[in-house]
Structures are given as structure tokens and as C-alpha cells.
N, C-alpha and C positions, 0 to 999 in steps of 0.2 A: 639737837638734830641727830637722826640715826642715818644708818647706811640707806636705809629707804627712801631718807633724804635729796638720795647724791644723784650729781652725773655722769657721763662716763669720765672727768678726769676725778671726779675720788671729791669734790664737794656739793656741796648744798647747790641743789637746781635750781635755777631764777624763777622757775615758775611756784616753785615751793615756797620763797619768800615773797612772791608777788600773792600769792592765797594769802599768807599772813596779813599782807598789807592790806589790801583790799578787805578781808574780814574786818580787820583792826577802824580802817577809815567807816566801813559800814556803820560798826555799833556806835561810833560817837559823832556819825550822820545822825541814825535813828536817834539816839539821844535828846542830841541838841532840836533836831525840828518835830521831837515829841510823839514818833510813829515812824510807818516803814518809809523809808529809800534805798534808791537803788540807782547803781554806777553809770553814772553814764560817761563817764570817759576816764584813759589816767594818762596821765603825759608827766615824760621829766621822770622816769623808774631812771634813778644811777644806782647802778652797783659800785660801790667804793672800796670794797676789800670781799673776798672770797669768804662765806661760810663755812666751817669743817663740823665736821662732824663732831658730834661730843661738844659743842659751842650751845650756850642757852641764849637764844634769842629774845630780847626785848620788842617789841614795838609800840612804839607810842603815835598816838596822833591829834590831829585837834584842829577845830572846824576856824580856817582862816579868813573866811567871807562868804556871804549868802546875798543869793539874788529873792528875786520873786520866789520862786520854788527851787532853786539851785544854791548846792555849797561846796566851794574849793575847801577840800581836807587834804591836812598838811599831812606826811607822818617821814617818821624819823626810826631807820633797823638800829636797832645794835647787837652786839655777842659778846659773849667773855667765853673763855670757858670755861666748862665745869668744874675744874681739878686747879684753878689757880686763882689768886686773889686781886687779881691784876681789875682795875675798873672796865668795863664793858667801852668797845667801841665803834662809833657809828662805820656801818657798812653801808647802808644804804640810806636811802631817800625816795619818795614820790609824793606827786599832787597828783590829787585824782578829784572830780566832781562828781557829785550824787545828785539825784533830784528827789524831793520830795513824792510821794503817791500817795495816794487813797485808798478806799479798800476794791476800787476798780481798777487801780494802774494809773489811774489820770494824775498830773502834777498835782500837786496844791502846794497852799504857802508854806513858807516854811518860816519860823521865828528871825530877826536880825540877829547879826554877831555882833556886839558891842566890845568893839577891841577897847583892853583898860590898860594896860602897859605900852610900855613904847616899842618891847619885843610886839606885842600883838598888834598895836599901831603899823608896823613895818610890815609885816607877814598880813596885813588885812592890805597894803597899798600893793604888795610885790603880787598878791593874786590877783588885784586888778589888772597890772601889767599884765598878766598871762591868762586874762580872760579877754583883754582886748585883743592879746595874738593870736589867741584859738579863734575869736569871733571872725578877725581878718583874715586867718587862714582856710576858715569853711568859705567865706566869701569867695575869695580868690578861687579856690577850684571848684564852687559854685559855677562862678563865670565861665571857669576854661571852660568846663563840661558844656556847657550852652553855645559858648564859640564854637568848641567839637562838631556838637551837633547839627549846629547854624550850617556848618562847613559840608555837611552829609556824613561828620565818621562817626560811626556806633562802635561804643566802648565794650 
């Protein structure tokens, strides 16, 4: 990371590691479901330690569960930095979902993830949980907004 990086307090801006990430979860969306995708949502971005400058950033990621045309990708920041031998460590994390597309934009399938370990076993059930809470949460203020409206308020 350079100074180009930074923000005004002197490290790496959230949005600079959020590009990372989202790049990083794109290519092994496209990967895994064999063609383009594209984000459609990222929830759960924690910053756990500050990047600096002169830090080499890792990111890793990897496709936790797939729907019809949809996949929860995991990824995982890390840094070390440059000038020391110390092992790199996790700063951040996000799950973000992609969808499959075609070469109009429209969903299509996308292959199953065949979790084969018990790490992937875990991380294929824990994005279940957190696709059941996104589903219930667009629901819920689905409703309100209809109640709103039901009521005469325009939002």
C-alpha cells in the first residue's frame, strides 16, 4: 500500500481495501460458476486492524455456497509488512454475494459448491444462516414500505 492509499488519519482507506476485496471475491465467482458475475450485495465488511502504508496486502477468497444463479464468497485481508518477517495478519473480512449472468446481464445457473472438508462443510452452513437473514431482512422492510404506503406516506 502507498500514500495514495491513505486517509486523512495516515492509513489505508476502507474503500481501497473494499476494491481489493470485491475484485478478489469477483475472479473466483467468475471462476467457480465458469463466466461473468457480478455483486450483488456485500455485508459483514469488518475491519480488524488498520492497514499502513508499506503493508503488503494478501486477499484471499473462496466461493462458500451457491444458489440457483447466486454465490456467498467468503474472503479473508491480511498485511505484513514489507520490511519485516513477521507472518502477515488478518485485518479484515467480508461476505459478499455475486450472481451469475450471461452475455445480456440476465442470471443464469451457476455450478454447486461441493463443500469437501469440515472447514468448508461449516462455512457452506454459516452462509446459509446469513442468506436466511438477508432473505428475512429484505422481507421485513419489504412490508414496512407497503405498510408506509398502505398508511399514505411516501418515502
Amino acid at each position: 500500500m502507498t500514500h495514495n492509499d491513505t486517509n486523512l488519519l495516515g492509513t489505508v482507506h476502507g474503500g481501497v481495501i473494499m476494491k481489493l476485496v470485491d475484485d478478489a471475491a469477483g475472479a473466483v465467482a467468475g471462476r467457480h460458476s465458469g463466466g461473468p458475475a457480478v455483486t450483488a450485495s456485500m455485508d459483514e465488511m469488518a475491519f480488524l486492524e488498520p492497514v499502513r502504508v508499506g503493508d503488503l496486502v494478501h486477499v484471499k477468497a473462496q466461493v462458500n455456497w451457491t444458489g440457483r444463479t447466486s454465490m456467498e464468497v467468503g474472503v479473508r485481508v491480511l498485511a505484513e509488512r514489507w520490511n519485516e518477517s513477521a507472518p502477515a495478519t488478518q485485518v479484515g473480512s467480508a461476505y459478499l454475494v455475486f450472481a451469475g449472468v450471461d452475455a445480456d446481464g440476465k442470471p443464469r445457473r451457476v455450478p454447486p459448491v461441493l463443500p469437501e472438508t469440515e472447514r468448508d462443510k461449516r462455512r457452506y452452513q454459516e452462509a446459509q444462516i446469513r442468506r436466511t437473514h438477508r432473505l428475512a431482512r429484505r422481507r421485513a422492510i419489504m412490508e414496512l414500505r407497503e405498510k408506509r404506503a398502505a398508511e399514505g406516506f411516501e418515502d
